[in-house]
Residue frames as qw, qx, qy, qz and C-alpha x, y, z in Angstrom:
[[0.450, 0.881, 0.074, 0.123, -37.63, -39.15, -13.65],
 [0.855, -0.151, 0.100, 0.485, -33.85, -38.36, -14.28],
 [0.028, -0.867, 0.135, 0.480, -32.01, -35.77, -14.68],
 [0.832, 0.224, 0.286, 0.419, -30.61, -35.06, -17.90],
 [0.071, -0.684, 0.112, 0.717, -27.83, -32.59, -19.44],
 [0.646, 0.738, 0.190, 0.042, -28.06, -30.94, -22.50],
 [0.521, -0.444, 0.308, 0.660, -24.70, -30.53, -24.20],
 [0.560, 0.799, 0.187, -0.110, -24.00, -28.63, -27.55],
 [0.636, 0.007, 0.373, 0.676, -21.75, -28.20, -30.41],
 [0.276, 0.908, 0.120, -0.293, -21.41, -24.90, -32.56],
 [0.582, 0.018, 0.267, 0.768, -19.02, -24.83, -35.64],
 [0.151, 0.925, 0.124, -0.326, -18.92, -20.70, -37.05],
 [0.757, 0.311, 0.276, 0.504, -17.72, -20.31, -40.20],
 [0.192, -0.773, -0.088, 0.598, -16.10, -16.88, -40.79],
 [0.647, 0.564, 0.158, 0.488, -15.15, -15.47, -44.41],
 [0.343, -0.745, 0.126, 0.559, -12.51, -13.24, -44.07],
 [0.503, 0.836, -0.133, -0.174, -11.23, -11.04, -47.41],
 [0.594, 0.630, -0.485, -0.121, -8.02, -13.03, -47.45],
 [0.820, 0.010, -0.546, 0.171, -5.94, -16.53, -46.65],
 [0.521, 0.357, -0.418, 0.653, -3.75, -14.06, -44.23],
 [0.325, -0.461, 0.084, -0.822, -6.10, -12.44, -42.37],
 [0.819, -0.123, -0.503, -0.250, -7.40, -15.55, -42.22],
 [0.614, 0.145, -0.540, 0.557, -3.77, -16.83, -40.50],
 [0.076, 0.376, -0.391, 0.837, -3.57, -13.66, -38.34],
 [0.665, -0.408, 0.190, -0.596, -7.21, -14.64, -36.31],
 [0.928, -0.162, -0.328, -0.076, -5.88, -18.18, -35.91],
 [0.551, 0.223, -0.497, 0.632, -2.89, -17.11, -34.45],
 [0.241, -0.419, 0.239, -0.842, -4.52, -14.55, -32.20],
 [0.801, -0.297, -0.172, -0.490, -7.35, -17.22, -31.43],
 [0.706, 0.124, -0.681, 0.149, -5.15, -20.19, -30.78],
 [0.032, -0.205, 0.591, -0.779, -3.58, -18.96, -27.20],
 [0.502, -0.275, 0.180, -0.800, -7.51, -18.75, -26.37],
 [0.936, -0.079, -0.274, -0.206, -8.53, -22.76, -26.92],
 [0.540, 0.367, -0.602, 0.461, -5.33, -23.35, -24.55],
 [0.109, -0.038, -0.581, 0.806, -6.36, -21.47, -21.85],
 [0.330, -0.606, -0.590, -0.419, -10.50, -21.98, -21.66],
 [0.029, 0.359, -0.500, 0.787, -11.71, -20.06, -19.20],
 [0.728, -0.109, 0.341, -0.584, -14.19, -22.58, -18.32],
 [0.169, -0.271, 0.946, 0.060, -14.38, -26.44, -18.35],
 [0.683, 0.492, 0.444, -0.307, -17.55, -26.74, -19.47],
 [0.659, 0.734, 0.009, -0.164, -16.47, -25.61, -23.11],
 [0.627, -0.258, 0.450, 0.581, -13.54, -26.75, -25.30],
 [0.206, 0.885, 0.016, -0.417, -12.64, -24.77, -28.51],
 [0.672, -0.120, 0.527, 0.507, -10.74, -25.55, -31.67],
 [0.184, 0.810, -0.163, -0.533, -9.67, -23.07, -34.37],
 [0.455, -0.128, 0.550, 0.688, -8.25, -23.53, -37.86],
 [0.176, 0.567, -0.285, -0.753, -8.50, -22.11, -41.51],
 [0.654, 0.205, 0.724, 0.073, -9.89, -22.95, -44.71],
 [0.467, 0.516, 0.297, 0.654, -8.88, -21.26, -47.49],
 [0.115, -0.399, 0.101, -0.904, -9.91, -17.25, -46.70],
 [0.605, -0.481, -0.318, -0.549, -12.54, -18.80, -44.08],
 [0.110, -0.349, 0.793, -0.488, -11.59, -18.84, -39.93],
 [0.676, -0.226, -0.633, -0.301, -13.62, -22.00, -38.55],
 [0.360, -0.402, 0.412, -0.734, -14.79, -22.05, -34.55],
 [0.625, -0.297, -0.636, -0.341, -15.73, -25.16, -33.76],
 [0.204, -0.376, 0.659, -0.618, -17.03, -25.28, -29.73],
 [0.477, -0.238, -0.844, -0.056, -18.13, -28.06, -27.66],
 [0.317, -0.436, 0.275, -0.796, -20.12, -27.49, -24.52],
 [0.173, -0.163, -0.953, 0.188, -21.56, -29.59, -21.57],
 [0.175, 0.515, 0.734, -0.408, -24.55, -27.06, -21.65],
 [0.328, 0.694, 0.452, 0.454, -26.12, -24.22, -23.45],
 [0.243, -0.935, -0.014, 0.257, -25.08, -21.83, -21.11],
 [0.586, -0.493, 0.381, 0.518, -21.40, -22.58, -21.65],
 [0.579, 0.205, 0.490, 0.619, -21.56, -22.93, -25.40],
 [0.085, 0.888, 0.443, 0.088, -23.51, -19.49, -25.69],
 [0.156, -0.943, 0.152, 0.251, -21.01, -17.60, -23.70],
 [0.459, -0.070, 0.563, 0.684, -17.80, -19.51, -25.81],
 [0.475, 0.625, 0.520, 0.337, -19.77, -18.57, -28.97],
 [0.119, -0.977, -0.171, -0.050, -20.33, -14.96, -27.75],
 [0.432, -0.726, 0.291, 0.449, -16.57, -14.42, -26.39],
 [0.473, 0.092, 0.632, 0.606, -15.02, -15.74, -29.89],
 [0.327, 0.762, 0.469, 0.302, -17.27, -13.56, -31.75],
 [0.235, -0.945, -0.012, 0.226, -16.30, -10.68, -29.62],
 [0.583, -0.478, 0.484, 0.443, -12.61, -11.54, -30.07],
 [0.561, 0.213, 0.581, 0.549, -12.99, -11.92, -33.82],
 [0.081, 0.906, 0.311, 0.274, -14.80, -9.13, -34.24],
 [0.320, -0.890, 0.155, 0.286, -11.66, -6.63, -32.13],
 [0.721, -0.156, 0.492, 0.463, -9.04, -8.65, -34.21],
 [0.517, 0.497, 0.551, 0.428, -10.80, -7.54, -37.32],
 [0.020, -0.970, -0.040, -0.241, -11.16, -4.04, -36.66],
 [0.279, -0.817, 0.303, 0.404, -7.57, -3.68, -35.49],
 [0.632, 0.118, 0.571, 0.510, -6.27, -5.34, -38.81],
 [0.325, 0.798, 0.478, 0.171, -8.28, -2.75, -40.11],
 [0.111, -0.980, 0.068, 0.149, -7.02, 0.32, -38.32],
 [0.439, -0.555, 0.551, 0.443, -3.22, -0.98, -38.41],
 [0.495, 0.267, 0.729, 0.391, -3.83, -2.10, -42.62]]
């Protein structure tokens, strides 16, 4: 019997109330898919119209859980300071 690994993908769409807002989490996000803080998971950001797009890879389910989870976190502080400073 062999070992085997389970890897995963996750893409998260995001709607966001405009194109700019949009901009402003990809700019904040970028920096983050530069500097992974783990090698298990890689991370790519961009925009589609008003909608931010997350797509992570993962060599397990641990890794892609806790990417998924940190980006959410991160999008979710970004959005509430646009708010407070808007």
């Amino acid at each position: 019997m062999g070992s085997s690994i389970v890897s995963g993908k996750s893409v998260i769409e995001i709607p966001v109330d405009s194109k700019q807002t949009a901009e402003i989490l990809l700019a904040a996000l970028k920096p983050e898919t530069r500097s992974s803080p783990s090698e298990r998971a890689t991370t790519q950001v961009s925009v589609r119209d008003k909608v931010l797009i997350i797509e992570i890879e993962a060599s397990d389910i641990t890794s892609l859980r806790a990417a998924m989870n940190s980006y959410i976190a991160w999008v979710s502080a970004c959005i509430k300071s646009i708010e407070q400073v808007g």
